[in-house]
C-alpha positions in Angstrom: 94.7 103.0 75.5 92.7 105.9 75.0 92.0 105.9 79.0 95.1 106.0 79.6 95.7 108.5 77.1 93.0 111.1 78.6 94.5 110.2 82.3 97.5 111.4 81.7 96.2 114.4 79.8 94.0 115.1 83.1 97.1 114.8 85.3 98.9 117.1 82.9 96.5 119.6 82.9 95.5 119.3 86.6 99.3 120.0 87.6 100.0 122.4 85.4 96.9 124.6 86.6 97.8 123.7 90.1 101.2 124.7 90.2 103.2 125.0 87.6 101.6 128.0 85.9 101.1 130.0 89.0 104.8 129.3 89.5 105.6 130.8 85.9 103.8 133.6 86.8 105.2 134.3 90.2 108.9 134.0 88.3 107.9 136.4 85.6 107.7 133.8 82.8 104.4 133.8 81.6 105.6 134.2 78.0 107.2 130.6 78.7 103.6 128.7 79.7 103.6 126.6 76.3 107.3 125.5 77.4 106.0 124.9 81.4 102.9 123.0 80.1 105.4 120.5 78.2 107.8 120.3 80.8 104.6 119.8 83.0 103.9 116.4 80.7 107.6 115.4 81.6 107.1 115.7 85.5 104.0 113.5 85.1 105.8 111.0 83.3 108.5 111.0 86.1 106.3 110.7 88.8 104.5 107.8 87.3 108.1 106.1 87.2 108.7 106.8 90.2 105.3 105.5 91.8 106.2 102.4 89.7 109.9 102.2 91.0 108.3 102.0 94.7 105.4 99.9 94.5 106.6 97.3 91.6 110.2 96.8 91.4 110.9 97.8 95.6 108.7 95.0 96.7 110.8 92.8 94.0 114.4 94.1 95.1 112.7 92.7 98.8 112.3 89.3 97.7 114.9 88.2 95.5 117.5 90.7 96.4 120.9 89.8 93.9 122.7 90.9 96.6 122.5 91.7 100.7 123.0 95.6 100.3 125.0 97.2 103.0 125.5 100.5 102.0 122.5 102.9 102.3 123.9 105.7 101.4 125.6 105.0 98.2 122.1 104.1 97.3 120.8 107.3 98.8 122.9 109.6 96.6 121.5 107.6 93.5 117.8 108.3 94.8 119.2 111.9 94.3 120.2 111.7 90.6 117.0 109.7 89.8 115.1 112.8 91.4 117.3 115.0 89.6 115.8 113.7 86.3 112.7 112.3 86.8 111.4 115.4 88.3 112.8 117.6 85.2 115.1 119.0 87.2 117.9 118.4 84.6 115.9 119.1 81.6 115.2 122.5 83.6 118.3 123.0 83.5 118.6 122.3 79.7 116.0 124.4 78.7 117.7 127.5 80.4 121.3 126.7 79.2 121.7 125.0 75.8 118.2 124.5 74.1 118.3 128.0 73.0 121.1 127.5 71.1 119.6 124.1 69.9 116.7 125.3 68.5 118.6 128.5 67.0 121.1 126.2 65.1 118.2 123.7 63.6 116.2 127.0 62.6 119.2 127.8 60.4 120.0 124.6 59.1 116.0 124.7 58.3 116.5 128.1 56.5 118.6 126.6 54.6 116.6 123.6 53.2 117.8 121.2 55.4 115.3 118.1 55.4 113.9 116.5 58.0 113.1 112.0 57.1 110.4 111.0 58.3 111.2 107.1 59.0 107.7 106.2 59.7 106.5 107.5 56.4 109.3 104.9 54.1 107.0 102.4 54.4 103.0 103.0 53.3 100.3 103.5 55.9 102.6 102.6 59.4 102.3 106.6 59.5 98.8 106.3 60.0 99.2 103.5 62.7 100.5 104.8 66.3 102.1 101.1 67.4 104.0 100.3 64.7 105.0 104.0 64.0 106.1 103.8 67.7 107.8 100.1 67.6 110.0 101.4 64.4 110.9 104.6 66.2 111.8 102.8 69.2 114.4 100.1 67.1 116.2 102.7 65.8 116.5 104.7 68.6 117.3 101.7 70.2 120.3 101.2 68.0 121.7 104.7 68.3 121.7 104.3 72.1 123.8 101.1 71.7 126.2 102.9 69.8 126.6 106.2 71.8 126.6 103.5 74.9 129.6 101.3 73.2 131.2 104.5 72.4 130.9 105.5 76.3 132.8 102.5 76.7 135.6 102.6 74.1 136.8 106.4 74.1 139.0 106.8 76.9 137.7 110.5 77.5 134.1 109.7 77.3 134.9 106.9 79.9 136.2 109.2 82.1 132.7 110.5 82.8 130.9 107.7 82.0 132.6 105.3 84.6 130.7 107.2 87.7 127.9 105.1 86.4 129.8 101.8 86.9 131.6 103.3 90.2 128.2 101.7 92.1 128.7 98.8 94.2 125.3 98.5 95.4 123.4 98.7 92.6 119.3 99.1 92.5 116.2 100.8 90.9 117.6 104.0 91.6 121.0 103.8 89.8 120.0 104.2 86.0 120.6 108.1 86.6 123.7 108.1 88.2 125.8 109.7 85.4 128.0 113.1 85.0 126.2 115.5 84.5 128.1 116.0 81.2 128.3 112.9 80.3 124.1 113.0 80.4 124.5 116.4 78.5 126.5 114.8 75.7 124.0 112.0 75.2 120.7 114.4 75.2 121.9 116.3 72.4 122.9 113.4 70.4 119.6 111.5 71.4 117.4 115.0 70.3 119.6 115.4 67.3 118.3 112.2 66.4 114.5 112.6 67.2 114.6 115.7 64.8 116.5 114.4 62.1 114.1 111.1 61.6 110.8 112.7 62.4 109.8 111.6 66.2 106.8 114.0 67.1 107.1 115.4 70.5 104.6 112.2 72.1 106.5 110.0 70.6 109.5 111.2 72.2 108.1 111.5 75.3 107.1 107.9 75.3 110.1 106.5 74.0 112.3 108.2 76.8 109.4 106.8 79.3 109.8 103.1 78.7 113.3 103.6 78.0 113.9 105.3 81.6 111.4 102.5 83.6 113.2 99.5 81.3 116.4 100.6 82.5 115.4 101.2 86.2 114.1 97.8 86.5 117.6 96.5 84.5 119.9 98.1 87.4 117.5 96.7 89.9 118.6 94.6 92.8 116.9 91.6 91.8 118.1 87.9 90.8 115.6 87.5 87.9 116.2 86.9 84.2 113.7 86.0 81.4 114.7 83.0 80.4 116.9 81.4 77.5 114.1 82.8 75.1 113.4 86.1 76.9 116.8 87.3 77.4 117.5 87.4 73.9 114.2 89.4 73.3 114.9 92.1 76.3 117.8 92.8 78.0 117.2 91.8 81.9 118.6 92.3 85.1 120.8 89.7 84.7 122.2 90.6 81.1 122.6 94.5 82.4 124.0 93.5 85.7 126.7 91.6 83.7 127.8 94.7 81.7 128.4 96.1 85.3 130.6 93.1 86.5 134.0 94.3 87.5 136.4 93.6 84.9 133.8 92.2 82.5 131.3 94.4 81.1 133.3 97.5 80.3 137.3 95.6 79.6 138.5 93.4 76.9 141.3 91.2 77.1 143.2 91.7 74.2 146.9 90.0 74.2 147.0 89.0 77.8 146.0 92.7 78.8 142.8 94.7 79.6 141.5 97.5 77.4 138.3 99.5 77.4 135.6 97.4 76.0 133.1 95.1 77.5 130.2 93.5 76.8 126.2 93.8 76.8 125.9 97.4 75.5 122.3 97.1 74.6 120.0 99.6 76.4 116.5 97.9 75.4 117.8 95.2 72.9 120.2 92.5 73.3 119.9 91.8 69.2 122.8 94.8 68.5 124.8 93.1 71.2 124.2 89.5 69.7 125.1 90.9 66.1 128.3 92.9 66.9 129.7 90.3 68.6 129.5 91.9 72.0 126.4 89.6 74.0 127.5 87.5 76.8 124.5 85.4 77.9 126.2 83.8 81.1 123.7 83.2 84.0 125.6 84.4 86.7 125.1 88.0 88.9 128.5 88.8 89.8 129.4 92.4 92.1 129.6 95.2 90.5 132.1 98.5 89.9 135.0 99.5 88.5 138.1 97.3 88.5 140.7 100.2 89.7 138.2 100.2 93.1 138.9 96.8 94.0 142.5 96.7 92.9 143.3 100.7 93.3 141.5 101.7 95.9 140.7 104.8 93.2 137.7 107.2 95.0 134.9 108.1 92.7 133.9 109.9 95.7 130.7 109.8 97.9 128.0 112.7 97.6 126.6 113.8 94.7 129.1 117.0 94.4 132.7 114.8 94.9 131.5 112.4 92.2 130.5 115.2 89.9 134.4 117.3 90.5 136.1 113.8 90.3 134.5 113.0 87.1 135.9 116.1 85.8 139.4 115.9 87.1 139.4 112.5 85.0 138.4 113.8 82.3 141.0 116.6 82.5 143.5 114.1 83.3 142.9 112.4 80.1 142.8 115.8 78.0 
């Protein structure tokens, strides 16, 4: 561990000397280096996903592929959003925008005595211990996600944005990212909210987000594996995820002989929220994916990166 530990703090610092601080300087933004040397620890993180994405889970979408893909460039446009936020494009983006304004509202709410829990401290000495300080951290963020997930699902405006991300038919490693832009927005501030509120130093964060991101990459993959009747009810799998995606299954209900918003298999890391709320469905099958009004509609969620982005907001305005 600690190997690994001091390689990535050698990449970190290699890169940041390289290029990102000359960069800060050449922009004027020197007084921003402790802000470029974090976001410098982000891009290595991406990086490292992404080597991962093309020499472990490529090879595997290559030999058992769920589905003959036909389409290369819906899957190009999702190789853009993955780039978009694995290189800290996005979070760029954040920074300069809204996490001002973030940091400005907790330093009042701090002024004015408000606490912050540390989870990891409820319980005596797991403070002192990284894994299980990390595990813990990990459940509960684990559980927030399915929440904020099911409510992406249920709330007919949050859907509006949200249902880019099921608008792919040819689904693969690089479709975890395609999202709204908003949509992704919405979910960072609830997920940092979070971090602050229960304590999740900034590592921690960082390596939460990190498994989170390659677990859910390898999920959307185009592969025809699951773990097994055991497995799949430890980890959700490309075969439990791929389900939530099924058109007409994984984000409708049938209630009273007509569809509604709902679904099935909201779990990000965990299948145990789905199986206690009712909401797992453990069928072994890998059916195509999308949106129902695509197949019956013929409804465009559009094809580059800038049509999906304006349609997503013309359905959210239509729902307003």
């Amino acid at each position: 561990m600690d190997f690994l530990l001091d390689g990535f703090a050698w990449l970190q610092q290699t890169l940041y000397e390289a290029l990102v601080q000359p960069i800060a300087f050449a922009a004027g933004q020197g007084h921003l280096l402790e802000k470029a040397y974090e976001g410098t620890g982000w891009l290595v993180v991406g990086l490292l996903q992404i080597a991962v994405l093309l020499v472990v889970i490529g090879p595997l979408q290559r030999l058992w592929p769920a589905e003959s893909q036909h389409d290369a460039r819906a899957v190009r446009v999702d190789v853009l959003y993955t780039l978009i936020h694995r290189l800290g494009l996005f979070k760029l983006g954040m920074f300069f925008t809204l996490d001002y304004a973030f940091e400005q509202g907790w330093g009042v709410l701090r002024s004015m005595g408000w606490p912050t829990l540390h989870l990891d401290g409820l319980w005596p000495g797991v403070t002192d211990l990284a894994l299980p300080s990390f595990v813990l951290y990990l459940v509960v963020f684990d559980f927030v996600n399915y929440w904020v997930h099911r409510a992406q699902h249920q709330s007919n405006t949050w859907w509006a944005l949200h249902s880019l991300h099921h608008s792919q038919q040819q689904m693969s490693m690089w479709t975890d990212n395609r999202n709204h832009l908003l949509d992704d927005v919405v979910t960072s501030l609830i997920l940092s909210t979070v971090a602050v509120l229960i304590g999740v130093g900034p590592g921690q964060f960082v390596a939460l987000v990190a498994i989170s991101q390659l677990s859910e990459s390898f999920q959307h993959a185009n592969v025809h594996i699951w773990f097994g009747r055991i497995g799949e009810r430890l980890w959700v799998s490309p075969r439990f995820h791929r389900r939530h995606h099924s058109i007409g299954i994984g984000h409708e209900s049938e209630v009273q002989g007509r569809k509604v918003l709902g679904g099935c298999n909201f779990g990000v890391l965990l299948p145990w929220w789905d199986m206690l709320f009712g909401t797992a469905d453990f069928q072994l099958k890998f059916d195509p994916t999308g949106v129902r009004d695509q197949v019956e509609q013929g409804r465009d969620y559009g094809r580059g990166f800038w049509a999906q982005q304006w349609r997503g907001l013309l359905r959210l305005v239509s729902r307003a």
